[in-house]
N, CA, C and O atoms as CSV, one atom per row, in Angstrom:
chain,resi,resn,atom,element,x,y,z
A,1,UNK,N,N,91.063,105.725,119.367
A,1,UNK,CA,C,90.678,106.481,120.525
A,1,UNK,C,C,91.117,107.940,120.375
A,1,UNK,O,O,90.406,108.861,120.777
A,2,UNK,N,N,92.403,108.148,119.737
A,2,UNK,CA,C,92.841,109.582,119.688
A,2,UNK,C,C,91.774,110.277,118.634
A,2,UNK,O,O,91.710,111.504,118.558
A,3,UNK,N,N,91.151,109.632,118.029
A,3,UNK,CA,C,90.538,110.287,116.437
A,3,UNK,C,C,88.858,111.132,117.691
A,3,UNK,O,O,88.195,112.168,117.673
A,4,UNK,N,N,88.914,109.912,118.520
A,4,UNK,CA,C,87.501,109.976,119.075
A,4,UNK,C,C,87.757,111.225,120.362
A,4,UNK,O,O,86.834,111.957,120.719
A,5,UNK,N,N,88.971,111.295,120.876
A,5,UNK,CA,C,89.352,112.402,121.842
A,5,UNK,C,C,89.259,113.726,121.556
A,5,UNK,O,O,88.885,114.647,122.282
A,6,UNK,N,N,89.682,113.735,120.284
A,6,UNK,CA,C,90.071,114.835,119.609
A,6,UNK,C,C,88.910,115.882,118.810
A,6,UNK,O,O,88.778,117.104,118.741
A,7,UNK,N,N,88.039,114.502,118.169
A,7,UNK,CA,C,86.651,114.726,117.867
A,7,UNK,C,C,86.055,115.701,118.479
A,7,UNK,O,O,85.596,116.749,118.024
A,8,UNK,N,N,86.102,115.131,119.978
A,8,UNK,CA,C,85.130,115.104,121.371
A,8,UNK,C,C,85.482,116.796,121.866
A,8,UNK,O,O,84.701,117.660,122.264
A,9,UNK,N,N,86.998,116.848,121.654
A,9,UNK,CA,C,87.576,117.918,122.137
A,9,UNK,C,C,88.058,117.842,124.038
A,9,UNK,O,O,88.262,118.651,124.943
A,10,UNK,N,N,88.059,116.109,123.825
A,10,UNK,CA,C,88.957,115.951,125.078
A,10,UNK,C,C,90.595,115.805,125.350
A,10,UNK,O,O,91.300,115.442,124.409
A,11,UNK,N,N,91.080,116.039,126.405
A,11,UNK,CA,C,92.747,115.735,126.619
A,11,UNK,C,C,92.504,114.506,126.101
A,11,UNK,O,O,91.517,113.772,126.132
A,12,UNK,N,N,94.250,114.356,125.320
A,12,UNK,CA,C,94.431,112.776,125.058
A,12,UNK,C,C,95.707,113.354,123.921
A,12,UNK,O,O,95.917,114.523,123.598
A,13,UNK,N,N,96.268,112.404,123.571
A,13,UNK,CA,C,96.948,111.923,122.397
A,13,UNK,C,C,96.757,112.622,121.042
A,13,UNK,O,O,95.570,112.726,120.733
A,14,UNK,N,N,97.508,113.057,120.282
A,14,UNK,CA,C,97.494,113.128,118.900
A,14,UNK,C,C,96.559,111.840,117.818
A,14,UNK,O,O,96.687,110.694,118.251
A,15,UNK,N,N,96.161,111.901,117.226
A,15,UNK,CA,C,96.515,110.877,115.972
A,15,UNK,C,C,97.522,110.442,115.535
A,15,UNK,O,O,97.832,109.258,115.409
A,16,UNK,N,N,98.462,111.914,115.112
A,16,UNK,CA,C,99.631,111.095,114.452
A,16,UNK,C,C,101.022,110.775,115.764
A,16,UNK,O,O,102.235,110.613,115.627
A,17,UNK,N,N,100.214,110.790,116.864
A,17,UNK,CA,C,100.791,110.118,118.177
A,17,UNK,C,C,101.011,108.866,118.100
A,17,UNK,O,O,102.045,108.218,117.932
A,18,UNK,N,N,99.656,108.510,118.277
A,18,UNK,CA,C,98.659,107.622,118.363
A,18,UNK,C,C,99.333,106.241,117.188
A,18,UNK,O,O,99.757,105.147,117.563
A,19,UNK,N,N,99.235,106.810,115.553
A,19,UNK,CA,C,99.916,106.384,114.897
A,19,UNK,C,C,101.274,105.624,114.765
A,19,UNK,O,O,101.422,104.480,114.336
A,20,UNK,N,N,102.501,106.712,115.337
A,20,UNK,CA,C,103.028,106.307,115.971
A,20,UNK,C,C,103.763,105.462,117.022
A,20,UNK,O,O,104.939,105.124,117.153
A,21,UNK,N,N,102.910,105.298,117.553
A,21,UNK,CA,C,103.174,104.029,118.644
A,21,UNK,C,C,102.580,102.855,118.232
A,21,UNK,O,O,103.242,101.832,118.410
A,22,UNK,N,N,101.424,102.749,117.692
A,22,UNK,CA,C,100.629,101.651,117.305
A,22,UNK,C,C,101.061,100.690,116.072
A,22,UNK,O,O,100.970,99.463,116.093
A,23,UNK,N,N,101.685,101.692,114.690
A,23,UNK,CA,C,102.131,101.017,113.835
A,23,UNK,C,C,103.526,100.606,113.740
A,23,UNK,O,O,104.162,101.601,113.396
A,24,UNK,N,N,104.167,99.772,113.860
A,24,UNK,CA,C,105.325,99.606,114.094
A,24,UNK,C,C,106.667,99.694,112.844
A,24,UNK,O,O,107.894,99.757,112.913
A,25,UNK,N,N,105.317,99.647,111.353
A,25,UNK,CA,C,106.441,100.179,110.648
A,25,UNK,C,C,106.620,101.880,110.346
A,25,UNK,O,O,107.469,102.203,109.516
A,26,UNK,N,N,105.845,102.912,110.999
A,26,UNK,CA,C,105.984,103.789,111.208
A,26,UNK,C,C,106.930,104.119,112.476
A,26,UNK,O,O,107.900,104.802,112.147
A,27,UNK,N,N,106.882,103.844,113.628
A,27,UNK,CA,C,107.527,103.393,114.797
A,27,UNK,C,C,108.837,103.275,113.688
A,27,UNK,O,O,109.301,104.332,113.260
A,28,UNK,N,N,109.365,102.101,113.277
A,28,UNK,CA,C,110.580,102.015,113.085
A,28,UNK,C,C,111.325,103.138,111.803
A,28,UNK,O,O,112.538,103.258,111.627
A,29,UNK,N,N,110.259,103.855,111.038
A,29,UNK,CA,C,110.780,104.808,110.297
A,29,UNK,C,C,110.811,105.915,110.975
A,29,UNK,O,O,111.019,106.795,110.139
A,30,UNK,N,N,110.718,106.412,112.076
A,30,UNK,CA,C,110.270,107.146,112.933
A,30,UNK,C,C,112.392,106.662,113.803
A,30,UNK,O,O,113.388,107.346,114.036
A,31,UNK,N,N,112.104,105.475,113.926
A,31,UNK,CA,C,113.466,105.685,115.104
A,31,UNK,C,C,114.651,105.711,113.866
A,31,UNK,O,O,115.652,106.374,114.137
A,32,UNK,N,N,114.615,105.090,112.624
A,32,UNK,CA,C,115.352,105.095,111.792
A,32,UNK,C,C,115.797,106.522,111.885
A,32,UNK,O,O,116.824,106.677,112.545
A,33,UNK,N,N,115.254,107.607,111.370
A,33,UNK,CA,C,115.180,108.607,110.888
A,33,UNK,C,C,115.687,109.682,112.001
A,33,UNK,O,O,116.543,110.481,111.621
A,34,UNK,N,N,115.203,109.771,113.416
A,34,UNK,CA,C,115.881,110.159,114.720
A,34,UNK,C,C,116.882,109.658,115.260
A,34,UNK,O,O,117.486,110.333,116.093
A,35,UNK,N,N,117.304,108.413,114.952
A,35,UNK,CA,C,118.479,108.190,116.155
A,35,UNK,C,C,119.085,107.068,115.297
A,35,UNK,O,O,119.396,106.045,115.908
A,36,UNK,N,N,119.223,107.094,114.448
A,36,UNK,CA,C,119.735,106.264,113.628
A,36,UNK,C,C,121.336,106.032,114.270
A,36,UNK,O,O,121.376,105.044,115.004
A,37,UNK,N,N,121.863,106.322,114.214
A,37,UNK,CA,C,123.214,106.921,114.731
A,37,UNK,C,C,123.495,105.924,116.358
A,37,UNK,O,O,124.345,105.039,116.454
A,38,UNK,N,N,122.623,106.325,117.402
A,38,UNK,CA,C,122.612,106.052,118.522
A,38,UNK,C,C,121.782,104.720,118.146
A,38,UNK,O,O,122.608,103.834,117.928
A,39,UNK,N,N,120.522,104.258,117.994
A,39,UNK,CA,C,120.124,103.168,118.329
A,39,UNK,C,C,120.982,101.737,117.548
A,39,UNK,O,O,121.602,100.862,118.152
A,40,UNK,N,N,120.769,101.855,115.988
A,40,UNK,CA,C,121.088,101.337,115.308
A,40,UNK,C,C,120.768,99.896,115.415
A,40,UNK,O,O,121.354,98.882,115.795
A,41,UNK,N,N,118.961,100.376,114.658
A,41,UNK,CA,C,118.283,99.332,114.655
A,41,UNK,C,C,118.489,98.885,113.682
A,41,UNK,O,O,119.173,99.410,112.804
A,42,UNK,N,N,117.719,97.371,113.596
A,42,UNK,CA,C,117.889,95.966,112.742
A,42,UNK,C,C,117.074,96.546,111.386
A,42,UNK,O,O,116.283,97.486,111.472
A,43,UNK,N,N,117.310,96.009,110.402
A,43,UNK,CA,C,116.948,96.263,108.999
A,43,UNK,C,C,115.468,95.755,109.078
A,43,UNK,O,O,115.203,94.648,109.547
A,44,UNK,N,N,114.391,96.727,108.534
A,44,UNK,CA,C,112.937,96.340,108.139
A,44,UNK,C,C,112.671,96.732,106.760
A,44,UNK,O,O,113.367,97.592,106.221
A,45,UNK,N,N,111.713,96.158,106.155
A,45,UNK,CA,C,111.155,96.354,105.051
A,45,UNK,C,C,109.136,96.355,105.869
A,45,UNK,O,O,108.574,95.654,106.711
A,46,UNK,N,N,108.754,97.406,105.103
A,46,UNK,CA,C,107.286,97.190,105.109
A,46,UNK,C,C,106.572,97.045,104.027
A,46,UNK,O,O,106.429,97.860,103.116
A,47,UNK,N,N,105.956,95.604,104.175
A,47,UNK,CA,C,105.449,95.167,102.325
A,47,UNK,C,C,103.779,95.042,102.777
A,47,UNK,O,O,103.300,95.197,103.900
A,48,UNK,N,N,103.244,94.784,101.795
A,48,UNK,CA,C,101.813,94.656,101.800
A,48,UNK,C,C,101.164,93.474,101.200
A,48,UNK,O,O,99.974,93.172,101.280
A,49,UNK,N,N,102.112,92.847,100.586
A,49,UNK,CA,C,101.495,91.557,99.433
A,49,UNK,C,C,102.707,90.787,99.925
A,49,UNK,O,O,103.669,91.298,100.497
A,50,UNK,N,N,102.491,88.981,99.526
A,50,UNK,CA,C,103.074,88.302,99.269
A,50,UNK,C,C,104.719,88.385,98.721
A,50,UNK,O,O,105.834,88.065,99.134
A,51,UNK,N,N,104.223,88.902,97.757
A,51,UNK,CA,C,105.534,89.102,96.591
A,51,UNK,C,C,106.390,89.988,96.946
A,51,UNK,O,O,107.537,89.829,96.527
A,52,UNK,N,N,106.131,91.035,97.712
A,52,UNK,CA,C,106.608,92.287,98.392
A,52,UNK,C,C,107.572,91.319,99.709
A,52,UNK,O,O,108.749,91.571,99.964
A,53,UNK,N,N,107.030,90.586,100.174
A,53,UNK,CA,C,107.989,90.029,101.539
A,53,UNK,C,C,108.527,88.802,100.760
A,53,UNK,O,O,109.533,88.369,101.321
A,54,UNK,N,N,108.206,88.130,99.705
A,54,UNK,CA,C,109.468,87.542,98.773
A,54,UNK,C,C,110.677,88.363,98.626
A,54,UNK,O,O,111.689,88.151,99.294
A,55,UNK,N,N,110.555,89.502,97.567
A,55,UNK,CA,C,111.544,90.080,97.341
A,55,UNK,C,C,112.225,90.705,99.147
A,55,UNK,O,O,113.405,90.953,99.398
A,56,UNK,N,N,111.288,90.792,99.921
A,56,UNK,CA,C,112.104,91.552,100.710
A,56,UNK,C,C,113.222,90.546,101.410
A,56,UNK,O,O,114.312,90.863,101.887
A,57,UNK,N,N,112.619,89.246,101.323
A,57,UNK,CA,C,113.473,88.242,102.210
A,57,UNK,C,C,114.600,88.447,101.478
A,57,UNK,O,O,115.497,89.168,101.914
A,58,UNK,N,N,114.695,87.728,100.072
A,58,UNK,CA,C,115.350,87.778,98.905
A,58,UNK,C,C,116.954,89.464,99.513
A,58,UNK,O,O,118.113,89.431,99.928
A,59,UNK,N,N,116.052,90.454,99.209
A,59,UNK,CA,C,117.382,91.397,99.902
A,59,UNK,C,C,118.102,91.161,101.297
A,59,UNK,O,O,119.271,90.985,101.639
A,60,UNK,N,N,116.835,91.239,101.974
A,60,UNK,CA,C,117.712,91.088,103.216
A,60,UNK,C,C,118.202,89.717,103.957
A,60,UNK,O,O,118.980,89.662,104.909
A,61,UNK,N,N,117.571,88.635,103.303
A,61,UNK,CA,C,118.610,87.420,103.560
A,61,UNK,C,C,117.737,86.591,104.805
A,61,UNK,O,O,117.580,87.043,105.940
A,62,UNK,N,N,117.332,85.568,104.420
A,62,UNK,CA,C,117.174,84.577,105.796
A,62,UNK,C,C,118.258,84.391,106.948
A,62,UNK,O,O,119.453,84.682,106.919
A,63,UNK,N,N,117.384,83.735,108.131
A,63,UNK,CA,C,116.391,83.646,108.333
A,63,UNK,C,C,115.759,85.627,108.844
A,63,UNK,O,O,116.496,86.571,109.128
A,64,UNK,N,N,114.653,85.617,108.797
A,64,UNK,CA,C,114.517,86.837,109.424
A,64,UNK,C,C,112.566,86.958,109.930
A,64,UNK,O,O,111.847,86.097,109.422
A,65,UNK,N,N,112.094,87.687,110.589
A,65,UNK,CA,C,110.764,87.596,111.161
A,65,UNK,C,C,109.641,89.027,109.941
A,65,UNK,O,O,109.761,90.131,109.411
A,66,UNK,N,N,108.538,87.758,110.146
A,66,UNK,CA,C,107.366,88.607,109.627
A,66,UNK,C,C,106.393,88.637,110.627
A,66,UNK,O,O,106.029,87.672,111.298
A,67,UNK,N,N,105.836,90.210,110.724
A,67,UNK,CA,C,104.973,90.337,111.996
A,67,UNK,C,C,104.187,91.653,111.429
A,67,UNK,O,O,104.692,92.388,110.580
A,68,UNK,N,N,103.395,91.783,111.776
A,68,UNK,CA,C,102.102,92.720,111.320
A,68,UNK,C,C,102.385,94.041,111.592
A,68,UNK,O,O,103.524,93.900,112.038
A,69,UNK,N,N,102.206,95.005,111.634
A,69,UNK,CA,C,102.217,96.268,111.453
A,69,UNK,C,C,102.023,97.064,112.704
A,69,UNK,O,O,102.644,97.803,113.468
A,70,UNK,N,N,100.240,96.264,112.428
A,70,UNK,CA,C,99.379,96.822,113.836
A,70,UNK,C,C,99.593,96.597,115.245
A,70,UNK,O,O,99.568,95.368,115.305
A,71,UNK,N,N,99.770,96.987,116.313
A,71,UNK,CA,C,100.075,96.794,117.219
A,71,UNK,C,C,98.859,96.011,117.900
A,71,UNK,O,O,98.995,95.360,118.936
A,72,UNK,N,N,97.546,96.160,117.140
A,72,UNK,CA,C,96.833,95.519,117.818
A,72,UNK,C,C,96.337,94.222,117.319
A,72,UNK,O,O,95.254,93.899,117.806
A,73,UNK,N,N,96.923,93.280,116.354
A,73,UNK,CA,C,96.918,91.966,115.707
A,73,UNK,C,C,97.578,91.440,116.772
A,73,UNK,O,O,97.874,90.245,116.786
C-alpha cells in the first residue's frame, strides 16, 4: 500500500516504514540496533532455507520458535 501511496502521490507511510513494521526480521534488527541496551530482546536468526534454521537451531539451542517474516502469513 505504501509503494501504491507514494506512487499516487498520496499522504501515507514510507516504504521503508512500511517495511519496517511488516517484516519482523527487519523489525527485530531495527530494535536490536536502537535499544538494544533498554529492551533486550530474545536472540533471532533470519534464515531462508532449511539448512539455514538447522544450523541456526544448532547455535542457539532448543527448544526455540520458527515463524515467518511476513507479517502478513
Amino acid at each position: 500500500m505504501a509503494y501504491v501511496t507514494n506512487k499516487l502521490g498520496l499522504p501515507g507511510i514510507s516504504e521503508e516504514s512500511a517495511l519496517r513494521f511488516t517484516n519482523k526480521g527487519v523489525m527485530r534488527q531495527l530494535s536490536d540496533h536502537v535499544a538494544s541496551d533498554v529492551l533486550h530482546p530474545v536472540k533471532f536468526v533470519v534464515v531462508s532455507n532449511i539448512t539455514e534454521a538447522e544450523q541456526a537451531g544448532a547455535e542457539l539451542n532448543f527448544p526455540l520458535f520458527l515463524k515467518p517474516v511476513d507479517s502478513q502469513s
